[in-house]
C-alpha positions in Angstrom: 0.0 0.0 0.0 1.1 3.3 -0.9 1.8 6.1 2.0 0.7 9.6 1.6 3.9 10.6 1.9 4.5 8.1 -1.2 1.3 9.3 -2.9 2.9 13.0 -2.7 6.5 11.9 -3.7 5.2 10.3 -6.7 3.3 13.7 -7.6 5.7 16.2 -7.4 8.2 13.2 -9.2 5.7 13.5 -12.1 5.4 17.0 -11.9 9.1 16.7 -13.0 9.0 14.5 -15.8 8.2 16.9 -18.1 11.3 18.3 -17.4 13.3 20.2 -15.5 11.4 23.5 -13.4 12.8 26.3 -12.2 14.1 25.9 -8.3 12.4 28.9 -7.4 9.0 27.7 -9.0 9.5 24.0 -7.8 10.2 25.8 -4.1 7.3 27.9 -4.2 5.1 24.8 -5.5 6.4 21.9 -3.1 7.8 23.7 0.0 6.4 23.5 2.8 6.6 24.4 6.8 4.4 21.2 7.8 7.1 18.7 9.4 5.2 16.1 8.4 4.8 16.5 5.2 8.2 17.3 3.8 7.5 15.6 0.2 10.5 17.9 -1.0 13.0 17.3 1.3 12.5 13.8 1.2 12.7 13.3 -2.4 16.0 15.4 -2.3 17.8 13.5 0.5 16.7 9.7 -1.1 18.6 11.1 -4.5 15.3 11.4 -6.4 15.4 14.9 -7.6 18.4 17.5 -7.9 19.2 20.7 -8.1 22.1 22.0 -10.5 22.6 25.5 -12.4 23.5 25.0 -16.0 25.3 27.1 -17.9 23.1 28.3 -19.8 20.1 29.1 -17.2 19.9 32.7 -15.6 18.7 30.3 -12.1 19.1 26.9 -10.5 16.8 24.4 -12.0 15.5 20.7 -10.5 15.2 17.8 -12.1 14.7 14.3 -11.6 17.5 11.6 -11.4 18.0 8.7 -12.8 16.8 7.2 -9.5 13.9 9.2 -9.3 13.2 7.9 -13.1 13.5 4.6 -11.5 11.1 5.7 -8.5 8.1 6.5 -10.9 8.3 3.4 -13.3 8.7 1.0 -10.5 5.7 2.2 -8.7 1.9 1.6 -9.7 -0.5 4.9 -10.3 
């Protein structure tokens, strides 16, 4: 059975997908102050998501890992 926490992780690991998001937008969207439901953290410290600054980017963008990748095809919608 899937946890909320999991239900959550699993969303914002989608919202990804597309590609990678802006950190500023991707903190405004899945930060939160709720200990409890720290989807963003979480995803961050099990290696599922990233945040790097290309070259060519005026900010620091997220993205998913390969890990992550491996996170969403692994688990059932």
């Amino acid at each position: 059975m899937e946890t909320s926490v999991d239900s959550l992780t699993r969303d914002l690991l989608e919202w990804l997908s597309g590609g990678p998001r802006p950190y500023s937008e991707t903190m405004e969207a899945w930060r939160t102050s709720c200990p409890r439901l720290d989807v963003w953290e979480q995803a961050l410290q099990a290696g599922y998501v990233r945040r790097c600054q290309p070259p060519d980017a005026p900010s620091p963008r997220v993205e998913l890992t390969p890990k992550g990748e491996a996170f969403l095809s692994r688990r059932p919608h």
